[in-house]
C-alpha positions as CSV (number, residue, x, y, z in Angstrom):
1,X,0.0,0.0,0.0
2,X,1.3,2.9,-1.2
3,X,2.4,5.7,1.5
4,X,0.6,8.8,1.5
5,X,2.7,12.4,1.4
6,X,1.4,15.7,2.7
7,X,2.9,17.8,0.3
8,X,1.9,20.9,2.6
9,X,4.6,23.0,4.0
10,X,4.0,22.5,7.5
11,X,3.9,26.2,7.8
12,X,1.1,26.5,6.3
13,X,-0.9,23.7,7.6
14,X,-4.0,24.7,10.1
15,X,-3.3,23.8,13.8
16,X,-5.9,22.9,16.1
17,X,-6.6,25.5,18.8
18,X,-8.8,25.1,22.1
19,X,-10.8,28.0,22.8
20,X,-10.6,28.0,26.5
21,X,-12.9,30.6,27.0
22,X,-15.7,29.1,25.8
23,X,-14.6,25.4,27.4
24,X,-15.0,27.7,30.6
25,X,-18.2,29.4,29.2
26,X,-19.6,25.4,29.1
27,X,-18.1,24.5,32.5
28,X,-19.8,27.7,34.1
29,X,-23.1,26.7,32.5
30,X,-22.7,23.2,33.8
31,X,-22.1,24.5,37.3
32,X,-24.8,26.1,37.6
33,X,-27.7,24.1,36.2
34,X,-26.4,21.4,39.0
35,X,-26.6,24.5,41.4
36,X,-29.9,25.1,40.4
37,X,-30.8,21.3,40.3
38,X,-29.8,20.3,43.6
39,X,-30.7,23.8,45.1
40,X,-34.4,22.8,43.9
41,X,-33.8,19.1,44.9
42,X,-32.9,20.7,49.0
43,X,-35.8,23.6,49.1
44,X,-38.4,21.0,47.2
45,X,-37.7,18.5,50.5
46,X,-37.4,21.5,52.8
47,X,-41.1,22.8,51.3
48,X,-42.8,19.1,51.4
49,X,-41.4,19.3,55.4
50,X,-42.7,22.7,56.2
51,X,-46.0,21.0,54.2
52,X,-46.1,18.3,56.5
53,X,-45.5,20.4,59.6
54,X,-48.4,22.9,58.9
55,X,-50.6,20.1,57.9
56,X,-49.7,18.6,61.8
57,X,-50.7,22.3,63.5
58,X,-54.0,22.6,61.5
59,X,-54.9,19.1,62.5
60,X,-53.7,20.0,66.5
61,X,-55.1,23.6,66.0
62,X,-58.4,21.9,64.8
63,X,-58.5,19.4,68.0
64,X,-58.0,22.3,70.4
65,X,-60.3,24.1,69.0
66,X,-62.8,21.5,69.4
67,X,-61.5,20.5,73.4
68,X,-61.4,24.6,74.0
69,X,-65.7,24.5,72.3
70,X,-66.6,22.0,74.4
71,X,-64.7,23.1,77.8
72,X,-66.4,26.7,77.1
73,X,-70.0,24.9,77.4
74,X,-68.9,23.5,80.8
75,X,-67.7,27.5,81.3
76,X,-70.8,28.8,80.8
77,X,-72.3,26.3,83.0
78,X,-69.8,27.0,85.9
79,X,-71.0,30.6,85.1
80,X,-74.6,30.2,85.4
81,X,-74.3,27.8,88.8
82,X,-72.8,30.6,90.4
83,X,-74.8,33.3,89.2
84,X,-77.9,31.1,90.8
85,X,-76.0,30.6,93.8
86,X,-75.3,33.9,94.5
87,X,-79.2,34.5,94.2
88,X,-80.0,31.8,96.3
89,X,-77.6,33.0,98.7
90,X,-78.8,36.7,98.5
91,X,-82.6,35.4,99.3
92,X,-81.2,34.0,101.9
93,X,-79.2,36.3,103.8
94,X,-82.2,38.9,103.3
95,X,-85.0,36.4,104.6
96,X,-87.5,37.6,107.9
97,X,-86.9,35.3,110.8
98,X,-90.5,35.3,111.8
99,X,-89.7,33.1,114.6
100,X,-87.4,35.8,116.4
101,X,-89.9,38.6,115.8
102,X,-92.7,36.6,117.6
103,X,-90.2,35.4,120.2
104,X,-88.9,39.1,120.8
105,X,-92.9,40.0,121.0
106,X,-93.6,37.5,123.7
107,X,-91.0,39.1,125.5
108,X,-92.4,42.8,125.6
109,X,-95.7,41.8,126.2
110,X,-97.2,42.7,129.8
111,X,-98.4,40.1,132.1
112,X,-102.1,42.4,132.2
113,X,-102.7,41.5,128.4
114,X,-103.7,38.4,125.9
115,X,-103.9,38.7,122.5
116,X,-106.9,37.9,120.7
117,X,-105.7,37.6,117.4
118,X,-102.0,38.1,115.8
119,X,-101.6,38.2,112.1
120,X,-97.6,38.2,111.0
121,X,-96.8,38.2,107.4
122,X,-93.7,38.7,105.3
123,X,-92.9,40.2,102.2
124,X,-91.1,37.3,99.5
125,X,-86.9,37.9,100.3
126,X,-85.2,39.5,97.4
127,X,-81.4,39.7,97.0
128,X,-79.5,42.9,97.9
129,X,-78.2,45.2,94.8
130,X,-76.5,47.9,94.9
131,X,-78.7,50.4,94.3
132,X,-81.2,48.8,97.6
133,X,-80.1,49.8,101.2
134,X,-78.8,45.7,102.3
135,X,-79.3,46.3,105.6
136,X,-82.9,46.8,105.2
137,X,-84.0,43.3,104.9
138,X,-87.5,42.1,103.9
139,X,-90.4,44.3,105.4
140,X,-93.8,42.3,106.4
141,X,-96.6,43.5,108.7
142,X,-98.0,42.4,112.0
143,X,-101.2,43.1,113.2
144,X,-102.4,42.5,117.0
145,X,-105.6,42.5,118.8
146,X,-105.9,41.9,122.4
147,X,-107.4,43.1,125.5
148,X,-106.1,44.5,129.0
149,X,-107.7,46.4,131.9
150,X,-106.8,49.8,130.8
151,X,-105.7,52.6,128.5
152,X,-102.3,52.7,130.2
153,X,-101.8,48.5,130.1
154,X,-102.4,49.4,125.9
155,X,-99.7,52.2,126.1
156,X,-97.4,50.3,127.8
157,X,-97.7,47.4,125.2
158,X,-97.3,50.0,122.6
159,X,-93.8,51.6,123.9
160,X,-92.4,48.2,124.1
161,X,-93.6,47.0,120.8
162,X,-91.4,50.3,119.9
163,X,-88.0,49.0,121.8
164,X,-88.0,46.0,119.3
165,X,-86.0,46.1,116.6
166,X,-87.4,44.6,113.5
167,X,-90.9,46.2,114.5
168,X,-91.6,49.5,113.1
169,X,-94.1,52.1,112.8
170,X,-96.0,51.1,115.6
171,X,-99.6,52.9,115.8
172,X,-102.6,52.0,117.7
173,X,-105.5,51.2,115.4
174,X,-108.4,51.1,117.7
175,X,-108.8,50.8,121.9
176,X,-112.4,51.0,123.6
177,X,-114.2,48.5,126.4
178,X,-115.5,45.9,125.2
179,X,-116.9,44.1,128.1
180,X,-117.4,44.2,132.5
181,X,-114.9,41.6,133.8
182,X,-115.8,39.0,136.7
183,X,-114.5,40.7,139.2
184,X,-116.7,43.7,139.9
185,X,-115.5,47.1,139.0
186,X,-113.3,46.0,136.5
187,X,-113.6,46.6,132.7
188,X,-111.9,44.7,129.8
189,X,-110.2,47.3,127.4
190,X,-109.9,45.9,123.7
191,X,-107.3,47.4,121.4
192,X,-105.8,46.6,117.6
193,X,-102.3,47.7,117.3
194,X,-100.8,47.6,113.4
195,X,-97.0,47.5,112.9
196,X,-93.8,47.5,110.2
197,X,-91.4,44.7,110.1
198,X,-88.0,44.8,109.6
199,X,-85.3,42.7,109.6
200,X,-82.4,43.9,111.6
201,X,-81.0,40.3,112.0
202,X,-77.3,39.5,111.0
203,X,-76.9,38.5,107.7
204,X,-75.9,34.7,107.6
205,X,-74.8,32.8,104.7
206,X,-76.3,29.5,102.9
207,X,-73.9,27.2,103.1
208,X,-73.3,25.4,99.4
209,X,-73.9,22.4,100.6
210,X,-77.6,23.1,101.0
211,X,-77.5,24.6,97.6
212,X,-78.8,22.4,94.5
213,X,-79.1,24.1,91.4
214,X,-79.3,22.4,88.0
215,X,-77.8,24.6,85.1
216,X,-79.2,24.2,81.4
């Protein structure tokens, strides 16, 4: 096979040049779309995480939500226990002992007069406010009709009526005679005698074991 001859000066032959400008141009370019690849790759995991993690907080946030709804109903119960409490406990704290007016009338009454009739009532006990006087207490009436053997026996009954202190206002309705005793010379003197109550009693508290209220 014959040999082949490059008749060329070598002069004047081309000569392969690298153009390192552009080879750097290439790397550069290379670089950075595997920047930008694995820069994607780490924020795409780093955004699925922060995905997951909200999706966690809304499902928490959602079940405290719905612990926080259904302790509020139990709130408002609480709530509406004590506000009936604190009524029933007002009511009574404010009540008429009627038992301590009658027992402080037996006291002042004089050994020269019976009652005929004695009519005590009460009005309903209503929790102080602030714009009440509290010390007032529940106002009733009390009416009495008895007899004695004079003018000055019904007097008498009437200034000590007057040193009690839930009674009030005490006036003398009517006195005349009403009949001749058994023993001669002596007359029977009849008299009505109308009065206030008031409470001045101290104010005593229910305890809350006596207290049943059912909230709805």
């Amino acid at each position: 096979m014959a040999r082949r001859i490059n008749l060329i000066p070598r002069s004047e032959r081309p000569r392969t040049r690298t153009d390192w400008g552009l080879l750097a141009m290439v790397g550069l370019f290379i670089v950075v779309i595997f920047a930008l690849g694995f820069g994607y790759y780490i924020f795409s995991n780093v955004l699925d995480g922060r995905q997951q993690e909200l999706a966690d907080l809304q499902l928490q946030t959602a079940s405290l939500e719905r612990q926080v709804e259904a302790l509020q109903q139990y709130e408002r119960l609480a709530a509406q226990r004590e506000d009936v409490q604190a009524v029933v406990q007002g009511i009574y704290s404010n009540r008429t002992l009627l038992s301590g007016v009658l027992d402080a009338v037996s006291l002042v009454v004089p050994e020269n007069a019976w009652f005929q009739n004695l009519a005590l009532s009460a009005a309903d006990p209503v929790p102080a406010s602030d714009t009440a006087d509290a010390s007032a207490g529940s106002q009733g009436n009390i009416t009495i009709q008895g007899e004695t053997y004079s003018f000055e026996d019904v007097s008498r009954l009437i200034v000590r009526l007057q040193l009690v202190p839930s009674i009030k206002g005490v006036e003398l309705t009517s006195a005349n005679q009403v009949r001749e005793a058994t023993e001669p010379g002596v007359e029977i003197k009849g008299f009505s005698i109308g009065a206030s109550i008031l409470d001045k009693g101290p104010a005593s508290a229910l305890p809350l074991t006596e207290v049943e209220v059912q909230a709805q």
